[in-house]
N, C-alpha and C positions, 0 to 999 in steps of 0.2 A: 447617290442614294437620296432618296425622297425624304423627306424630315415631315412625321404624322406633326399634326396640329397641336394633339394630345399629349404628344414627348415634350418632359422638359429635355435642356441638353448640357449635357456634360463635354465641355470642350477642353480636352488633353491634347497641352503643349510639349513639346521637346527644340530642346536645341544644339545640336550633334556637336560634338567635340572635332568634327574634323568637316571638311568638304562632300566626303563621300558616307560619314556613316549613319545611324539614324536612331531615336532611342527605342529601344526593346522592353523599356519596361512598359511605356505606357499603351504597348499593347497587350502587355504579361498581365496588367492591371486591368483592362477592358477585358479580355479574354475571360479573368475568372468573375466579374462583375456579371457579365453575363448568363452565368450557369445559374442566376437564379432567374426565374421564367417572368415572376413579376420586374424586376429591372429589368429587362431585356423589353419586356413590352412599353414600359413607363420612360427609360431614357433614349436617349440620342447619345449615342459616344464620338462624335466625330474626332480625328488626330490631326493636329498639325505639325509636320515634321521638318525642320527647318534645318540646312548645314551650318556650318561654323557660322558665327558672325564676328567679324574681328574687329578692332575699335574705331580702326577706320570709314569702316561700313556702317558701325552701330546707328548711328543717328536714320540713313537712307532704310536700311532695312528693318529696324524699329520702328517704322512707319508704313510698311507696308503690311508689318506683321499686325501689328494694333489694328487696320481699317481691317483686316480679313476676322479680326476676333470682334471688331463692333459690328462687322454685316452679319454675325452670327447670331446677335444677341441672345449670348450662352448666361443659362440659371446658375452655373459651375465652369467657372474654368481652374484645370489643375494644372500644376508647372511638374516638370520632371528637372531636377535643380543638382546644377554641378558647379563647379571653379569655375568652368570657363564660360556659365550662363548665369550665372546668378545675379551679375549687375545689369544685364538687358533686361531681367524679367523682372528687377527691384523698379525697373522705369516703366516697362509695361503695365505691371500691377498700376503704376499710379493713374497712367493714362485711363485704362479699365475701371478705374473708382472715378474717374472724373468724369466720364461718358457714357457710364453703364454703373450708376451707382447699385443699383441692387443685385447684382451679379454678385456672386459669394466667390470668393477666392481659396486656394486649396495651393501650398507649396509642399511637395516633396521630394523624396530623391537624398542625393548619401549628406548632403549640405546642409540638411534640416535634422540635426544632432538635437537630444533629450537634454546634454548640457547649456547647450548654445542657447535652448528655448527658456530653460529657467533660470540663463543669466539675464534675460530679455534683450539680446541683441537682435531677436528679429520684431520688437516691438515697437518700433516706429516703421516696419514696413505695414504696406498694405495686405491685410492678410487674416482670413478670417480662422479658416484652421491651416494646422501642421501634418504629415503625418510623418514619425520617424522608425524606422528599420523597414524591414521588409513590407511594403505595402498594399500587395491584392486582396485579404479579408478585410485589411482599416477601410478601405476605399469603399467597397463592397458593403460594410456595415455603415458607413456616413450613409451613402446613395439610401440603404434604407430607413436610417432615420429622415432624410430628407422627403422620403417618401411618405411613409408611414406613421414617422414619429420614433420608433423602436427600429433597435435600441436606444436607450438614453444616451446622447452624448459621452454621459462619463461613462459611460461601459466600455465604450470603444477602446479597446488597448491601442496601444500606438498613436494616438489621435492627441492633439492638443489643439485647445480652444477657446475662444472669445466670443463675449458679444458684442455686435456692431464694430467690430473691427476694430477695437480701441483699447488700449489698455494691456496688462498681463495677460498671457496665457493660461488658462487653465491645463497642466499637464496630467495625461492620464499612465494608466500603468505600461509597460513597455510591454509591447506585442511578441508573443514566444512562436519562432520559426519553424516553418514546414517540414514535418520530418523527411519529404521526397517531393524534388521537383515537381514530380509525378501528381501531384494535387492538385499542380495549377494547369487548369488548358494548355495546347499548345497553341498558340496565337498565329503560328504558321500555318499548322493542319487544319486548325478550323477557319481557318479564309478571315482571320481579324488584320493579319495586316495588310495596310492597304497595297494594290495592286502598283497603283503610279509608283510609289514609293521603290516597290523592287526591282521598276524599269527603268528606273534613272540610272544614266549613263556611267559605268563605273561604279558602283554602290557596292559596299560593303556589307552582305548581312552580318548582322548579330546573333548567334547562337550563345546557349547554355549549354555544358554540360554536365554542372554543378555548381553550388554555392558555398559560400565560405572557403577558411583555409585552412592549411596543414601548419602552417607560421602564425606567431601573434604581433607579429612588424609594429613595432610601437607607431611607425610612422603613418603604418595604411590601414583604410575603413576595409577592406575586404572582411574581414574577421567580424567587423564589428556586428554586435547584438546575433551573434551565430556562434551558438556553444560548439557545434561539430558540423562539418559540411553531408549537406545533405546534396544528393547524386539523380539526374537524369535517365532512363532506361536505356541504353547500346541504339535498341531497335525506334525508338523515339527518336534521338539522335540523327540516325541516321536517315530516317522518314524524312526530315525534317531539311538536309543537308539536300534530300533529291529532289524534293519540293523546291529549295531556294533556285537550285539549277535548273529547274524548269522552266523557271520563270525568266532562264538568263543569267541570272546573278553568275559568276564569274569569282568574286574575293568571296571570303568568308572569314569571321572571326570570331571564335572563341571568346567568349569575354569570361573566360574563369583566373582566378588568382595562380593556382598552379595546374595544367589541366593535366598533370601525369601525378597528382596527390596519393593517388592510388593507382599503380603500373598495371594491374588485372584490367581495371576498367580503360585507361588511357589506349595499353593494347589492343584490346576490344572493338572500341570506337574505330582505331585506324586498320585494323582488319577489316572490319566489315567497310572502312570507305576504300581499300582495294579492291574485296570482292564486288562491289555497287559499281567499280570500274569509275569513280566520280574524276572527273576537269574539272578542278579549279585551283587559286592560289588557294589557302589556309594559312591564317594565322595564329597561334598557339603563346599563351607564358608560361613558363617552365621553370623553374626555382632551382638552380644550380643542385645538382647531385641526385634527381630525382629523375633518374635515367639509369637505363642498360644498354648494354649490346644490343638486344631484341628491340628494343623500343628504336634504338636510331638505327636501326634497319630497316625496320619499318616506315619510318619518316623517309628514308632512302628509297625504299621502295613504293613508295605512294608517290615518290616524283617521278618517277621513270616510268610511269602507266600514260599520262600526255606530254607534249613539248611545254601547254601551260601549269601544270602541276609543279607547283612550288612552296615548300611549305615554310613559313618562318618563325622564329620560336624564340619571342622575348625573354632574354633573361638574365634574371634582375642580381647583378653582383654588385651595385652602392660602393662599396670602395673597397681594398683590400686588405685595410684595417681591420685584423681582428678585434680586439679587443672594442672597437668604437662599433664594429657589429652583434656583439654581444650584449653591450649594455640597452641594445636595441630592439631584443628578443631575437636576433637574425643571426645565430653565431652558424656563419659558414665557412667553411675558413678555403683557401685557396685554392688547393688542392682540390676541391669537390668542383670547384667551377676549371680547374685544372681540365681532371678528367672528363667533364662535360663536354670543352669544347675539342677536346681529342676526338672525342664521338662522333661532335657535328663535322669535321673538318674532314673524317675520313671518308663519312656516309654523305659529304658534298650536302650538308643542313645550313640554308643561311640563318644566321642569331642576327637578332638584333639585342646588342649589352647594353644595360641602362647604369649609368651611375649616376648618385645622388653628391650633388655637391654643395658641402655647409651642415652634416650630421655634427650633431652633438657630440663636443668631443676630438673633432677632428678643425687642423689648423692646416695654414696654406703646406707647409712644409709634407705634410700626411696626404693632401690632395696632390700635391705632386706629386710624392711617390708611386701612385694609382694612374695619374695622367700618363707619367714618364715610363709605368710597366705595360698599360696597355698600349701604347705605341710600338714596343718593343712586340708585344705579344700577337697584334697584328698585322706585324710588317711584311709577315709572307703569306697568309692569308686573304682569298676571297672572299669568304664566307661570313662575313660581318657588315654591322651597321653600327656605329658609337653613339649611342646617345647619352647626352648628359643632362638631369635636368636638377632644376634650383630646389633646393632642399624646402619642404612646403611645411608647414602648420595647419593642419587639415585638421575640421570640427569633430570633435567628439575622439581624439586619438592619445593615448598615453603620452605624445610626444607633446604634446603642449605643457603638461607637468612637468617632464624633465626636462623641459626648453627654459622653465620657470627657475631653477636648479641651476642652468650654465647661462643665465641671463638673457638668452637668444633675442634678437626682437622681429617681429613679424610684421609685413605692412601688405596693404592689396592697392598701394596708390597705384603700380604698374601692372602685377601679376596677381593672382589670389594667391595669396596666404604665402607669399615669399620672403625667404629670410631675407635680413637686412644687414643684422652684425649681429656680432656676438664677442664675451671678452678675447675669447680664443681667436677670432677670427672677426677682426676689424672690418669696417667699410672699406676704405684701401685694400685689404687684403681680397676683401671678396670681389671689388670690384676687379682685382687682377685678375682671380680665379673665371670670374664670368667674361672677360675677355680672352683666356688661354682654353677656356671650354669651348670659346665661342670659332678660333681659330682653329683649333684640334676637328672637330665640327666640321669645318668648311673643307679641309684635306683629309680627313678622315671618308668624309660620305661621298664624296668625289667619284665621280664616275673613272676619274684616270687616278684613284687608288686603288680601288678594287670595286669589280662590278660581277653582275651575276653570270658573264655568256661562259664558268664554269659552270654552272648548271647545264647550259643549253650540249657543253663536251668543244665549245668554241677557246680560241686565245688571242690576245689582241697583240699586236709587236708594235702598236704605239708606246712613245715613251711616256711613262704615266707620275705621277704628282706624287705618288710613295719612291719613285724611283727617284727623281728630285729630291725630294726630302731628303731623303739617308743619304745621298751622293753632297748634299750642301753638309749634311752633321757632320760625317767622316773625314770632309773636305779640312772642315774645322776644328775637328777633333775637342768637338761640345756637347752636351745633352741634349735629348729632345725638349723638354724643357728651356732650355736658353734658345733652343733655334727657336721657336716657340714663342718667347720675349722677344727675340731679334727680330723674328715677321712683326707681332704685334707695336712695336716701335717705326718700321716702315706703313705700316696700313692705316695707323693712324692720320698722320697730314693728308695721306692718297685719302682717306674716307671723308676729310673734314671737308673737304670739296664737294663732296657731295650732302655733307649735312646729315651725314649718316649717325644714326642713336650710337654706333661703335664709336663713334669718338665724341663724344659727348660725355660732359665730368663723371654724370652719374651713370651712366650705359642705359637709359629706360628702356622695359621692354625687351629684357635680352635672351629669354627662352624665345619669346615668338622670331625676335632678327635672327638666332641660329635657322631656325627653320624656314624663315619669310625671304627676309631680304640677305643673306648671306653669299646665296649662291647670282645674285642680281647684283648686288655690289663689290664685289670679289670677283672677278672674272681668272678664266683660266690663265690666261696672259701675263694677270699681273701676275699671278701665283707661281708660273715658272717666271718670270721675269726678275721677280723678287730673290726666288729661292737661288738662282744663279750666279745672282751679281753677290751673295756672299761670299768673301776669303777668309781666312783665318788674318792673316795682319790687320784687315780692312775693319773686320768685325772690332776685333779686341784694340785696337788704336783711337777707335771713333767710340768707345760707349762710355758712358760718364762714371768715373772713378778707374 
């Protein structure tokens, strides 16, 4: 696209949470900026949409990212700001004031919380405004003050700001949410996102098909600053979904909090993507209990329309602690994710289960409980993916209050906003937890535990890393938990060889090694090699006490 003389330019950043996917807001945010005819004529919205960058990389591709934002010499650059970008774009920002000092800076995105701001944590960044909650009219009314003059900065809901970059923020009134998706463009249908973007190799789109939640998760911003979820139209939806596969796209992903909040519309959605006859994977999160018969049939029968049709459906059961789920707003209790996974398992649905490890509340002994049932729980199923991740301290969440309450302490020196200890659960303790997660993890996701060729109607008579497991526990007539300890005491000296963060005092870095380097440094070999050479005399003769 040709840049007029006469556009200033607004250059909207993102920085994807994964390799393949790409952020959606900051073209939700262009899309409605442009419905006004004078901004459309007066700015430049270019996007830059960038995958993961990991800490490794940071420094190489922080540098490639900065010369592409100073060949632009943008009036406006805005960050679209999450956990896992928020300190690339704290180093960006500074490069961009050092090279391009007049350039106004714009941070937003779920990271840029109304308390955060007027505690002033974000006041020694570079950074001229904020905007917090939902941001396509805050965005849309800066652009016209920047234009025009009006409205008045402070008018701007949601907006927070300074001058000259320096100093406190001024915070304005919080911005009240769209009552239907339906306000804002579709960034799809009207050709805002960019083309290259949906031709990259493997690409995940991102779809809506609603905001907010049906849950108030002390722990998650879903909810935040969204008194009630406002909903997407079926036929929108689905326009939307045959557009992305036009273009190729392939994955798709729901980025809703629960996307079956409402069964009528959830049904809906996946009717009409049977009738549309659509190919591709989908991924869906799904809040334990928030299912029928009819609905995972449907998911059943949306996969058996291609060989690629696979649909998969996160869902989030944190631990099976009731009581530690209640004090959390999330009282679900068993039984509900019981019956759920009865549904997926018959209608052949793979889940991917997320547990939170290190909730308030809950001690090693309670985390094991949880470890030691879902192993049992998937020992004869295909139909899963175990993900465990580190219990977070996210801005602007109920959960920092009562982290305040059980002393919790939080640090981002390796991860954002990961716990660290608590009274209940000591550094030792957790550092055991994040190494028994982190092994659970490696044979859990294993391709010779269980892999998807049930979907395909295939069966493998390899012998597979679940079959090992239970043949070494039984062998020894121990829990999964102590085999569990037992590997983690073997892997360690084999990992110190290679200098691996798993054996290292402190483990740094141990959500990303589950998923980075786990399966690179853990090889299948050693995994049965290990699990075999357990006895029962051998084990319990050799371990200290």
């Amino acid at each position: 696209m040709n840049r007029s003389h006469k556009k200033k330019t607004a250059l909207l950043i993102g920085i994807a949470g994964s390799n393949n996917a790409f952020s959606l807001s900051l073209y939700s945010i262009k899309a409605y900026a442009q419905t006004d005819p004078e901004i459309k004529d007066k700015w430049y919205m270019p996007v830059i949409q960038h995958p993961l960058i990991i800490k490794i990389q940071a420094e190489n591709k922080l540098k490639i990212l900065s010369d592409q934002v100073i060949a632009q010499k943008p009036d406006l650059v805005a960050f679209s700001c999450y956990m896992w970008n928020s300190k690339v774009f704290e180093k960006l920002a500074s490069i961009i004031r050092r090279e391009l000092p007049s350039t106004l800076i714009l941070w937003g995105g779920p990271e840029m919380t109304t308390d955060y701001i007027l505690e002033g944590l974000y006041d020694d960044y570079e950074a001229d405004f904020c905007i917090s909650g939902e941001g396509e009219l805050t965005f849309l009314e800066l652009l016209r003050n920047l234009t025009q003059g009006n409205p008045q900065l402070s008018e701007i809901k949601g907006l927070s700001y300074r001058t000259n970059g320096k100093g406190a923020f001024k915070v304005n009134e919080k911005r009240i949410p769209f009552k239907s998706l339906l306000e804002i463009p579709s960034p799809f249908l009207n050709n805002v996102v960019d083309q290259d973007v949906l031709k990259r190799k493997g690409v995940e789109a991102n779809l809506e098909t609603q905001r907010g939640c049906t849950l108030r998760c002390s722990y998650c911003v879903y909810h935040k600053d969204m008194g009630k979820i406002s909903y997407n139209s079926v036929d929108r939806i689905i326009n939307e979904v045959i557009y992305v596969c036009r273009q190729g796209v392939k994955r798709i992903r729901f980025v809703d909090a629960n996307f079956s909040s409402d069964l009528d519309h959830a049904k809906a959605v996946i009717k009409a993507l049977i009738k549309e006859n659509i190919e591709a994977e989908i991924m869906f999160e799904l809040t334990p209990g928030f299912i029928d018969e009819e609905l995972a049939a449907l998911f059943g029968e949306f996969n058996d329309l291609h060989d690629l049709n696979a649909i998969t459906l996160g869902i989030g059961v944190q631990t099976i602690n009731y009581e530690v789920l209640k004090k959390m707003r999330r009282g679900i209790r068993l039984k509900a994710f019981e019956k759920t996974f009865e549904l997926l398992e018959k209608y052949k649905i793979y889940a991917k289960i997320d547990l939170i490890i290190g909730l308030p509340g809950e001690d090693i002994q309670s985390i094991q409980r949880t470890l030691e049932y879902f192993l049992d729980r998937l020992r004869y199923s295909s139909a899963h993916l175990l993900c465990c991740h580190v219990m977070r301290g996210l801005p602007g969440t109920e959960l920092l209050t009562i982290a305040k309450e059980h002393k919790m302490e939080f640090s981002s020196k390796y991860e954002p906003h990961e716990l660290i200890s608590s009274p209940l659960l000591p550094r030792k303790d957790m550092l055991k937890c994040l190494r028994m997660t982190a092994v659970i993890f490696r044979l859990v996701n294993n391709e010779g535990w269980a892999n998807r060729e049930f979907i395909r109607g295939k069966t493998s008579q390899k012998v597979t890393v679940r079959d090992a497991f239970f043949a070494a526990r039984e062998r020894m007539g121990i829990s999964n938990i102590e085999l569990i300890e037992a590997l983690i005491e073997k892997l360690i000296p084999e990992l110190k060889k290679k200098n691996s963060k798993f054996s290292q005092p402190d483990f740094p870095y141990a959500e990303s090694w589950w998923w980075t380097w786990s399966k690179m440094e853990i090889s299948d070999k050693l995994i049965f090699d290990l699990l075999n050479s357990f006895e029962y005399e051998n084990f319990f003769f050799s371990r200290p006490g």
